[in-house]
VEXVEX-945935 format. One line per 2 residues: number of its first residue (from 1); for each residue x, y, z of C-alpha. Coordinates in nm, 2 decimals. Example, Ala and Ser with C-alpha at 12.3 -4.5 7.8 and 13.67 -1.06 7.14 Angstrom:
2
1> 1.23/-0.45/0.78 | 1.37/-0.11/0.71;
***
This chain:
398
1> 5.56/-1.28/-2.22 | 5.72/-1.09/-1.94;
3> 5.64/-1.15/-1.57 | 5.66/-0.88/-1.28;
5> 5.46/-0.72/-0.98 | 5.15/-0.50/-1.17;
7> 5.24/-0.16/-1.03 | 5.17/0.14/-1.14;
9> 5.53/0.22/-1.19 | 5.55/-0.11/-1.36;
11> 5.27/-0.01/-1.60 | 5.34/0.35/-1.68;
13> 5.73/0.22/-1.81 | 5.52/0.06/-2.07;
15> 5.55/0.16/-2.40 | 5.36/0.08/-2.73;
17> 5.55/-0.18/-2.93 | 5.38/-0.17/-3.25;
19> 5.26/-0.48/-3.16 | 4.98/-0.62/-2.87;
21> 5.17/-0.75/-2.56 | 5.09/-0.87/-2.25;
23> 5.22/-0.82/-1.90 | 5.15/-1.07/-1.64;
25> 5.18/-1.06/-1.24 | 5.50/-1.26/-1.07;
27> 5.25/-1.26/-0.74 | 4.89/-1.33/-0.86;
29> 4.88/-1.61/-1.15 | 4.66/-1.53/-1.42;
31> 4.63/-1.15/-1.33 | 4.80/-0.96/-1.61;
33> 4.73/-0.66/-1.86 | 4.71/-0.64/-2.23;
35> 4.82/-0.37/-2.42 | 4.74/-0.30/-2.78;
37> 4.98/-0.13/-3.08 | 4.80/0.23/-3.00;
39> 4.93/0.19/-2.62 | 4.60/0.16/-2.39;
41> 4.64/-0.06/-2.12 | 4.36/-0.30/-1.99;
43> 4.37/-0.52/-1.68 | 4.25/-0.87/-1.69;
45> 4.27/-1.23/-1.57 | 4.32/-1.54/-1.80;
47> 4.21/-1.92/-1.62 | 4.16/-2.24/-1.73;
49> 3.88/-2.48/-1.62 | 3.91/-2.83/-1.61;
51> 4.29/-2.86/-1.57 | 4.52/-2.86/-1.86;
53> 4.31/-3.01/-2.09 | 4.04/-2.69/-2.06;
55> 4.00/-2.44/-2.26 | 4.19/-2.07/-2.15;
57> 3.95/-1.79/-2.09 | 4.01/-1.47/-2.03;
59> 3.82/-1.22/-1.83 | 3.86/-0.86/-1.88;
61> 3.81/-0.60/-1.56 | 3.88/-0.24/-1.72;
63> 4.11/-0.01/-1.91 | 4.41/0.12/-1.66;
65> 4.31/0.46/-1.50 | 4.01/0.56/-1.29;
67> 3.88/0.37/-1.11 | 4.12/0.10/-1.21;
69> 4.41/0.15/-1.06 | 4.70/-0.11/-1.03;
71> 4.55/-0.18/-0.68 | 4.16/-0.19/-0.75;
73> 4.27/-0.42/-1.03 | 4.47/-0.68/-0.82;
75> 4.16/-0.63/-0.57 | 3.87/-0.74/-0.80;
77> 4.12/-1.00/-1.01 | 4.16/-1.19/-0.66;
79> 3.76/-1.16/-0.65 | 3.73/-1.35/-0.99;
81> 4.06/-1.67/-0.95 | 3.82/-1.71/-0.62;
83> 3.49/-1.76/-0.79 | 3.68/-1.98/-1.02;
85> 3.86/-2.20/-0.78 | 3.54/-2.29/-0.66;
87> 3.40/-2.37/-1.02 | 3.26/-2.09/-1.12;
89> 3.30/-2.05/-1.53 | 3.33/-1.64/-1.45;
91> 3.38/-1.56/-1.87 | 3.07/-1.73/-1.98;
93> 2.88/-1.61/-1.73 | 2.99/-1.25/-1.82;
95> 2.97/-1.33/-2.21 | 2.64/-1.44/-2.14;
97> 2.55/-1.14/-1.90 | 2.64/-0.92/-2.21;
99> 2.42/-1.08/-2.49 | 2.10/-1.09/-2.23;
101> 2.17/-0.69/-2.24 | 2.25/-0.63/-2.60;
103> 1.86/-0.79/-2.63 | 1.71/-0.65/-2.34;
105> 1.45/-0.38/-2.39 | 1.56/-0.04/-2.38;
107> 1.30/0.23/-2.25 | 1.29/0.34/-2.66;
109> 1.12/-0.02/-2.71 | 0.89/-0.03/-2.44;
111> 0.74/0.32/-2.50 | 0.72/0.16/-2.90;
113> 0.54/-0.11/-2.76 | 0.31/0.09/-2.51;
115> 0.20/0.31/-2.80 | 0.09/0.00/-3.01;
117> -0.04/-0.19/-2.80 | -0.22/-0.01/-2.54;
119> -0.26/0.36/-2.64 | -0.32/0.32/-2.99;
121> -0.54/0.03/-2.91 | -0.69/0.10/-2.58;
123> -0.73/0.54/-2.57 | -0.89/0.80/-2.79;
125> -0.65/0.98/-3.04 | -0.65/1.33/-2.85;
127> -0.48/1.13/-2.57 | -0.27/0.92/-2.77;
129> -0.17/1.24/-2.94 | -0.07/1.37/-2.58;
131> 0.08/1.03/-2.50 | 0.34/1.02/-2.75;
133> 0.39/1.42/-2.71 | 0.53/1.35/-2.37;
135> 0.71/1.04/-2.45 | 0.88/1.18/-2.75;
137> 0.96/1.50/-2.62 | 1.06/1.47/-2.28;
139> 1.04/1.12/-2.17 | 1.27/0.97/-2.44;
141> 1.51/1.22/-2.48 | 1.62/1.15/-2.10;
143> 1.58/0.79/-2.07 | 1.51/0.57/-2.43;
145> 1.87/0.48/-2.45 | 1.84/0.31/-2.10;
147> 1.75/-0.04/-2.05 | 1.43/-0.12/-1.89;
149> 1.56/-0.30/-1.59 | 1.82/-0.08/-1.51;
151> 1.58/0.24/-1.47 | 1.51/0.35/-1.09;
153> 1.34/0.57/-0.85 | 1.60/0.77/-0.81;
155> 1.59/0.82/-1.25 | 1.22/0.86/-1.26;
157> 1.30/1.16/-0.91 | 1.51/1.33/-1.15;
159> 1.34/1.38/-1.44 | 1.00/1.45/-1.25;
161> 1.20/1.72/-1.08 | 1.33/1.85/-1.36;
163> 1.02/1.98/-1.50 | 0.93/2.18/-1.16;
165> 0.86/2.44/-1.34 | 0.52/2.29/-1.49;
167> 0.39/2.10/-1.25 | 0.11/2.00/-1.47;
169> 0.33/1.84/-1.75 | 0.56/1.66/-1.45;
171> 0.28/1.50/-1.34 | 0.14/1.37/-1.68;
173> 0.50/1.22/-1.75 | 0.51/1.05/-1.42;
175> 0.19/0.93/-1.47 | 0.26/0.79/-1.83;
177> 0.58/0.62/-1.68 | 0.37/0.44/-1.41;
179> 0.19/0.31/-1.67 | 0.42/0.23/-1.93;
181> 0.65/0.04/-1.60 | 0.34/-0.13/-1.50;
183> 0.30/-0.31/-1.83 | 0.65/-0.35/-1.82;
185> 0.60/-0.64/-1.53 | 0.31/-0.72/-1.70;
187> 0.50/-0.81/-2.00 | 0.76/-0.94/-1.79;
189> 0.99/-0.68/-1.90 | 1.07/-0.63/-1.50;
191> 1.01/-0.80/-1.16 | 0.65/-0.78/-0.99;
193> 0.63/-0.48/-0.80 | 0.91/-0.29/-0.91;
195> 0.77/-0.02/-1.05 | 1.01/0.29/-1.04;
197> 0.79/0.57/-1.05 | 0.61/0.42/-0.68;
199> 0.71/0.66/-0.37 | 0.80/0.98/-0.63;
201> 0.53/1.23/-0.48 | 0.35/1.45/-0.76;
203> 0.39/1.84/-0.76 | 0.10/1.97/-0.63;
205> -0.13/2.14/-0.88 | -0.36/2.47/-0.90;
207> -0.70/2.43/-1.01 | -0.77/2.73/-1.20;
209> -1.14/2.82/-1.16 | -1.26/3.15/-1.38;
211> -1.61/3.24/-1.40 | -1.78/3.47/-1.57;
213> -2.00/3.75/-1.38 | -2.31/3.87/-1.54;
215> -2.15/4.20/-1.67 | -1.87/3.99/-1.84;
217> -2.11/3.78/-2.03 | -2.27/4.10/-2.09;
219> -1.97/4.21/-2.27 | -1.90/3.87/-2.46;
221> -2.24/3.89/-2.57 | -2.12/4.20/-2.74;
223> -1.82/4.13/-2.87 | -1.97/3.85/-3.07;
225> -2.25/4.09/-3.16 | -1.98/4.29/-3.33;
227> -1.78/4.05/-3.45 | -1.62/4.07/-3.77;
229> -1.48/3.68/-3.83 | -1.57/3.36/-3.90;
231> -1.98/3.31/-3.80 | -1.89/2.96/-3.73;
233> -1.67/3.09/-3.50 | -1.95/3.29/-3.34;
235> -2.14/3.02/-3.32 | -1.93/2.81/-3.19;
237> -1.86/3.03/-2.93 | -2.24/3.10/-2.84;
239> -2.28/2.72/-2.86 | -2.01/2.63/-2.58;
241> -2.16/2.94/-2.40 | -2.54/2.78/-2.40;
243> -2.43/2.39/-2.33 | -2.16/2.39/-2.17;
245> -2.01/2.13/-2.40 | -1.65/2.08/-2.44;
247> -1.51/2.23/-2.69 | -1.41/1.95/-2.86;
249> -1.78/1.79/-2.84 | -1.91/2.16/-3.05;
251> -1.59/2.15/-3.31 | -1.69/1.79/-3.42;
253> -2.05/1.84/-3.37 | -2.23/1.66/-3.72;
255> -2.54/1.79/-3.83 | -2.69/1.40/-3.86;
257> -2.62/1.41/-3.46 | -2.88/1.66/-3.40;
259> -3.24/1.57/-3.33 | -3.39/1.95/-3.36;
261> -3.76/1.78/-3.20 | -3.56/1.63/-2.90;
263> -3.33/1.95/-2.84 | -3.00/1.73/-2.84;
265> -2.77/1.57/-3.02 | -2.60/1.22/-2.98;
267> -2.25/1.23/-2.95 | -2.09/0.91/-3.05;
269> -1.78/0.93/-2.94 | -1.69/1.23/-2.63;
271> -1.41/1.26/-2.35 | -1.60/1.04/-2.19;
273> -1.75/0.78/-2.46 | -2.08/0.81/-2.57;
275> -2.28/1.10/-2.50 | -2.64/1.27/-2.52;
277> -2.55/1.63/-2.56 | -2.85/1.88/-2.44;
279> -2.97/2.18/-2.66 | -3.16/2.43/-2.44;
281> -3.40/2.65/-2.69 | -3.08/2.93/-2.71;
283> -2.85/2.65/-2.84 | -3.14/2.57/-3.08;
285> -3.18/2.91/-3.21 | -2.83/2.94/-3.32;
287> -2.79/2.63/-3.50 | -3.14/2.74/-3.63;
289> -2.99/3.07/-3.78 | -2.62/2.87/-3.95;
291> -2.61/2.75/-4.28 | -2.52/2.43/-4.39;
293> -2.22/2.39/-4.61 | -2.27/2.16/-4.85;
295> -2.03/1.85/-4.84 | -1.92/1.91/-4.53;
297> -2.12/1.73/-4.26 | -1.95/1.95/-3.96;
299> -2.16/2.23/-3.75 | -1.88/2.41/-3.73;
301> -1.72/2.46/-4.09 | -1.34/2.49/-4.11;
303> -1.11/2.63/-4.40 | -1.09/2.32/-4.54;
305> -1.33/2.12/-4.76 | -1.51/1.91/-4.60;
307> -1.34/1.94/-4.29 | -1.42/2.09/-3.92;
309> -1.27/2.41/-3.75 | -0.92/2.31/-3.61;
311> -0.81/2.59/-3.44 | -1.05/2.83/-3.23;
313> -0.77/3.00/-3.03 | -0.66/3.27/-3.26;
315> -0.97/3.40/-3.33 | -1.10/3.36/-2.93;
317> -0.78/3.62/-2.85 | -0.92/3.88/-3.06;
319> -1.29/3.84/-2.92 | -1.16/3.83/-2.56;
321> -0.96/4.10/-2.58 | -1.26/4.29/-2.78;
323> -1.46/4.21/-2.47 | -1.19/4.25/-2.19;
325> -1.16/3.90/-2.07 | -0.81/3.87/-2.11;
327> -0.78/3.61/-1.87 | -1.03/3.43/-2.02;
329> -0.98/3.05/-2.19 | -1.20/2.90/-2.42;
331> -1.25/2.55/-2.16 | -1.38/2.84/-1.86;
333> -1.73/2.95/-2.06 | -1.83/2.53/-1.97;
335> -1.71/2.62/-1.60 | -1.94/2.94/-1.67;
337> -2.19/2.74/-1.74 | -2.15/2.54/-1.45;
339> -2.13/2.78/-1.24 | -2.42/2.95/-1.32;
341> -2.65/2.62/-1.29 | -2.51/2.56/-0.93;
343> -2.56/2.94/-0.81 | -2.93/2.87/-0.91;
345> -2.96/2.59/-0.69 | -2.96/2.29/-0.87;
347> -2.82/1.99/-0.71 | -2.45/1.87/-0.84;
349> -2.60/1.54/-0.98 | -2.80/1.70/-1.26;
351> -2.54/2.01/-1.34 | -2.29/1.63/-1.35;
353> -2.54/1.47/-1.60 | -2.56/1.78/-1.78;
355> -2.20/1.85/-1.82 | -2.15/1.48/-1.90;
357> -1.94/1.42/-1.60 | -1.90/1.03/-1.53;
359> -1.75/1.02/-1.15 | -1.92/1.26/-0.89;
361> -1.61/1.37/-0.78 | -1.55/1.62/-1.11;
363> -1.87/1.81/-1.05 | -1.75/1.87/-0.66;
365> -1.55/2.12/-0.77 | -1.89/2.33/-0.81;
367> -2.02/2.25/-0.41 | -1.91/2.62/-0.30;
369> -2.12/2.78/-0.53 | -2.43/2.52/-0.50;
371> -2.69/2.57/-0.22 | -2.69/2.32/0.05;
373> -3.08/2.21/0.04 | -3.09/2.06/0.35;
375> -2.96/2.41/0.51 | -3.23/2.60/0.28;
377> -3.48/2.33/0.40 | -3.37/2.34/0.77;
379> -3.39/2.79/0.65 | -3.72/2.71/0.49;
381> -3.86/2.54/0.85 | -3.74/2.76/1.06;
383> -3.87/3.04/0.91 | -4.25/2.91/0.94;
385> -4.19/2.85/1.31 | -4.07/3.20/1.39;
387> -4.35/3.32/1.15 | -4.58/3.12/1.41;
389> -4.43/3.22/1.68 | -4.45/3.63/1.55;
391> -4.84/3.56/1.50 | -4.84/3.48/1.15;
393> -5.06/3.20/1.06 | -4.97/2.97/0.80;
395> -5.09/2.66/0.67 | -4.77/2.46/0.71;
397> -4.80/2.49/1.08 | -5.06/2.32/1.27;
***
């Protein structure tokens, strides 16, 4: 095996001998280079531990090019004969280094795991649908390849930026990688606290509020007068319009749910778990007026036996455009309905046990529109004193 100063004029004379051959530094013992029948050239450093009765190992630091250069080579071979004058077994450590990453959890297997054992186990299967959505098509794509522990902030920034453009969807991925990294050091998949996605700041999102004025409902009223589709469309329609349900809660309304005496129905599973669903006399009067299909136990009958409407937004584009309401989504007749309770003055806590809301917070979103009672009592007070004072006599005042 030839000797000589590693230099890049030194390596670059080299040429394939049909054979593998080795090239080994006159200066630093054990630093050498290998290179194989094909001609590529790769830097390493060969030891033995123990004196001469130890086994050799060899350590390999890169193939010959950027970044290793004949230089950076020496450099980080001197690194290396250090650890191992001082006892340091530098090859098994590496060996073993590899193997612990070859089984190490890739993002791929923690999202597998995350899906089985806590959203397929733990949420409903509209978000698990949504869960897997994002992790299949934007999540994974980016990051599955990558091992857990090697994912950081500065990974999670870049795909969260990425998606700019929809603020909404960025924001559901970042959230479902919190999660997903959470359980990670729950699992012990990674270090307590070292959750990548802390510190990355969501986009900030617009609340988009449509309700409908009395001359629009005027005109939905008849468009679905002159409707020529589905009538368990119609009805499904004037049914979100009268409860304020979410549309979900009316497509896989059952007929056994409905207690006609009561005026409600008992959802057993909504958005927000189980759920008494109220049916004002108007709500009544349509389900009244439908016709039951038989074998199919839905309120609202789809195209397929036995089975419930899937999708309503084909058919809601033709009625809104019939009825100029362009702008107009299916989810905004339930803020409709909202709306119109709090603009009659009733208090946020009963338009939130209507609505089904479970945190106070979600009915807020309706305070602008609701009268402040103590401002129509302070109103209502006032009034009688100045009425007093005018020479009007009432009984409120002594």
């Amino acid at each position: 095996m030839p000797s000589t100063k590693i230099t890049k004029r030194a390596v670059d004379a080299l040429q394939a001998g049909g054979r593998e051959s080795y090239l080994w530094d006159d200066e630093l013992k054990g630093f050498g280079l290998k290179m194989t029948p094909a001609g590529a050239k790769t830097y390493l450093v060969q030891y033995r531990l123990g004196g001469r009765s130890g086994r050799v190992r060899r350590v390999t630091i890169g193939r010959h090019g950027s970044p290793w250069t004949p230089e950076a080579a020496r450099k980080e071979a001197k690194a290396i004969l250090g650890e191992v004058a001082q006892g340091v077994d530098v090859a098994l450590i590496k060996r073993a280094a590899k193997q612990s990453a070859v089984s190490a959890p890739t993002v791929a297997d923690l999202a597998n795991k995350f899906l089985a054992e806590h959203v397929e186990a733990k949420r409903k299967d509209r978000t698990a649908e949504e869960y897997r959505r994002l992790l299949h098509r934007v999540i994974l794509p980016s990051l599955g390849k990558r091992l857990v522990t090697d994912i950081a902030r500065q990974d999670v920034a870049r795909l969260h930026h990425g998606l700019r453009v929809t603020p909404y969807q960025a924001n559901r991925v970042l959230a479902v990688l919190s999660k997903m990294f959470n359980l990670a050091e729950a699992w012990g998949e990674r270090p307590d606290g070292s959750n990548p996605c802390r510190h990355v700041e969501k986009f900030p999102e617009r609340k988009r509020e449509r309700f409908l004025s009395a001359e629009e409902l005027s005109r939905l009223g008849e468009a679905l007068a002159t409707h020529r589709g589905s009538p368990h469309f119609v009805a499904l329609v004037k049914l979100l319009v009268f409860t304020g349900a979410r549309l979900n809660e009316i497509l896989t309304l059952e007929w056994s749910w409905i207690n006609f005496e009561r005026g409600e129905a008992r959802l057993p599973d909504s958005k927000t778990g189980a759920k008494v669903l109220h049916l004002p006399p108007p709500a009544l009067s349509v389900l009244g007026d439908m016709p039951r299909v038989e074998g199919n136990a839905f309120v609202i009958v789809g195209e397929r036996a036995g089975r419930h409407l899937v999708n309503a937004e084909k058919p809601w584009r033709t009625l809104r455009a019939a009825a100029g309401l362009d702008d107009v989504r299916l989810h905004d007749l339930r803020h409709g309905f909202a709306s119109v309770a709090a603009s009659s003055g009733m208090g946020l806590p009963i338009i939130g046990k209507i609505l089904g809301h479970t945190q106070a917070q979600t009915t807020q979103r309706y305070a602008h529109l609701s009268s402040d009672p103590v401002k129509t009592a302070a109103a209502f007070v006032a009034g009688k004193i100045a009425d007093a004072m005018n020479g009007i006599v009432s009984r409120d005042v002594v």
